[in-house]
C-alpha positions as CSV (number, residue, x, y, z in Angstrom):
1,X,0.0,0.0,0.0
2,X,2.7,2.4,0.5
3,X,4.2,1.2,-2.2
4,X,0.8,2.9,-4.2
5,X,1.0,6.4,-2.1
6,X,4.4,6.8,-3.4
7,X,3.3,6.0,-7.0
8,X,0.8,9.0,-7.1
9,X,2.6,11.1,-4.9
10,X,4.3,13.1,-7.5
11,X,1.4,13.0,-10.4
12,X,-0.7,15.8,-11.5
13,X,-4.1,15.9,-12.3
14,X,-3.5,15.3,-16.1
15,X,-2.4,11.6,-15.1
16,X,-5.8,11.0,-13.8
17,X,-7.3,12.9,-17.1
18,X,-4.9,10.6,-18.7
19,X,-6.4,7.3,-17.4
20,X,-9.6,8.3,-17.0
21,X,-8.9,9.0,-20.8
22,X,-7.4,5.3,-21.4
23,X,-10.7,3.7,-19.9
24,X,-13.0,5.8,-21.8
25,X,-11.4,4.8,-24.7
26,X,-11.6,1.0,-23.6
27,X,-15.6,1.7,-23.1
28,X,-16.0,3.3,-26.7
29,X,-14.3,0.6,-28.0
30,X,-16.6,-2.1,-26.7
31,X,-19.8,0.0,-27.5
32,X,-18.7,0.2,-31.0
33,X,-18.0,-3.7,-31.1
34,X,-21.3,-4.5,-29.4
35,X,-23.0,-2.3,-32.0
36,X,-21.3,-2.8,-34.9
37,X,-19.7,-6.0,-34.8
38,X,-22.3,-7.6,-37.1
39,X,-22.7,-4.8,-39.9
40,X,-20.5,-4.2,-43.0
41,X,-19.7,-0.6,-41.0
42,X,-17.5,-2.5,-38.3
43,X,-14.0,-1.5,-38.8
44,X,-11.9,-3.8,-37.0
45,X,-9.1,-2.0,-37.4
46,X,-10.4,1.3,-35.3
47,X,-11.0,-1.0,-33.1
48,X,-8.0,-2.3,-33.1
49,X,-6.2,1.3,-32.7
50,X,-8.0,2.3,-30.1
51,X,-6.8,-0.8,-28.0
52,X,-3.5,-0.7,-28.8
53,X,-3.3,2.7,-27.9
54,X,-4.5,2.0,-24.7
55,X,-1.9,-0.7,-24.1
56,X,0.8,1.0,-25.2
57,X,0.2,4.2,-23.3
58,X,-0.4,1.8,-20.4
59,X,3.2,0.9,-21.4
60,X,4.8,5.0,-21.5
61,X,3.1,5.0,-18.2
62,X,4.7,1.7,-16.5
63,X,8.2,3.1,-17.6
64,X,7.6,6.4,-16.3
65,X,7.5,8.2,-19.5
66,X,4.6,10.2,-18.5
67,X,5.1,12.9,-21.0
68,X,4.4,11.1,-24.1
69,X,1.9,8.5,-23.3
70,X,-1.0,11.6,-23.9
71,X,0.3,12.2,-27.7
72,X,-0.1,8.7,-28.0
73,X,-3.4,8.3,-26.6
74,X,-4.3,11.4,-29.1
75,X,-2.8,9.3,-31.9
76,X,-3.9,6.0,-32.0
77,X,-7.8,7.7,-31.1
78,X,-7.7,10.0,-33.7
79,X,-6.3,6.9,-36.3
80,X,-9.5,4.8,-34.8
81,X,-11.9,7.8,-35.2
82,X,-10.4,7.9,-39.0
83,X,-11.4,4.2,-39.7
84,X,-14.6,4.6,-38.0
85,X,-15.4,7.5,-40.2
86,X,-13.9,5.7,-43.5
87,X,-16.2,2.4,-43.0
88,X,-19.9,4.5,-41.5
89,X,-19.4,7.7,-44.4
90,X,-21.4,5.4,-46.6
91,X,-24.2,5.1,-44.5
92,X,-23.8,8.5,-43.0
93,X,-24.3,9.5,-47.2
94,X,-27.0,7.4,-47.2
95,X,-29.3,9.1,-44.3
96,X,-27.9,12.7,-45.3
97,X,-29.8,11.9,-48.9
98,X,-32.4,9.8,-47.7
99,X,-32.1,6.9,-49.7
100,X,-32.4,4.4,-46.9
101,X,-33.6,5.5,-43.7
102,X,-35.3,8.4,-42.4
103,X,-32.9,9.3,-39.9
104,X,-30.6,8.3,-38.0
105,X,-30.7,5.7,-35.2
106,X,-30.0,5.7,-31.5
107,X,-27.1,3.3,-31.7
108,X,-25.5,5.5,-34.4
109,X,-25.7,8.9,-32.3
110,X,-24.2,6.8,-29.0
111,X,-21.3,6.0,-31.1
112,X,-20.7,9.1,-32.4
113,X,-21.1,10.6,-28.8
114,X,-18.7,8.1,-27.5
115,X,-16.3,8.6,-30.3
116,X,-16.6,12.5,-30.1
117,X,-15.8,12.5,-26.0
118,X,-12.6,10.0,-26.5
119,X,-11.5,12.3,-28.8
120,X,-11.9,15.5,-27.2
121,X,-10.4,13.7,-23.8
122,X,-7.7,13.1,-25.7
123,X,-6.8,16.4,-26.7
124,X,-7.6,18.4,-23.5
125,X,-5.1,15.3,-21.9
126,X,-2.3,16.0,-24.4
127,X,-2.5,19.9,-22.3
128,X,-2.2,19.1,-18.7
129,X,0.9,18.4,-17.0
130,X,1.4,14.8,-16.2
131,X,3.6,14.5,-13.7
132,X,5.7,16.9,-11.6
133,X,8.6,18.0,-13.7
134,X,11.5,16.6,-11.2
135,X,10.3,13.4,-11.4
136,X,10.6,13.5,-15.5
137,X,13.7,15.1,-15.9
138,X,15.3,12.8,-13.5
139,X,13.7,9.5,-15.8
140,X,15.9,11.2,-18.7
């Protein structure tokens, strides 16, 4: 237990914007499997982004490089978010003209809401200090 005091002594409060980040990513990421997993507009690969960028920021944090694991985060979101947008811009086309629905659905706005907050948690992350500055410098 002391062992976890002294871990969070020295971060700021961007660290906790940072994970609280890294789990909302892990949340979007399993409401855009469990709605799209069966539909031609699944993009396994955002998917597949968004998870990795979790893990490895999960990484830059267990090696104390506290610095870089929010550009990361901000990366391998906004590289999901891309996918996401490349494999629903059909369907998005689709409601915008009306040839197939009338507008659109619940699931598609929770998505987009999920997808949306990831993303702007990313970039407010990337802003805030991390950790305290002694402790970084004295990693390099």
């Amino acid at each position: 237990m002391n062992f976890l005091k002294e871990y969070f002594s020295d971060k700021k409060y961007g660290f906790y914007v940072t994970l609280a980040c890294m789990l909302l990513s892990v949340i979007t990421s399993v409401v855009y499997v469990s709605i799209y997993s069966s539909t031609r507009f699944m993009s396994w690969a955002a998917f597949a982004f968004i998870l990795v960028g979790v893990v490895l920021t999960a990484g830059l944090i267990a090696f104390k490089q506290y610095r870089f694991a929010p550009a990361l985060m901000l990366a391998t979101n906004f590289v999901g978010l891309l996918f996401y947008v490349y494999y629903i811009y059909f369907f998005v086309s689709s409601v915008m003209v009306g040839i197939q629905f009338s507008g659109f659905p619940p699931e598609f706005i929770i998505n987009v809401i999920f997808f949306v907050l990831m993303l702007v948690a990313s970039v407010v992350c990337v802003f805030m200090p991390q950790a305290d500055e002694k402790q970084e410098k004295e990693v390099e």
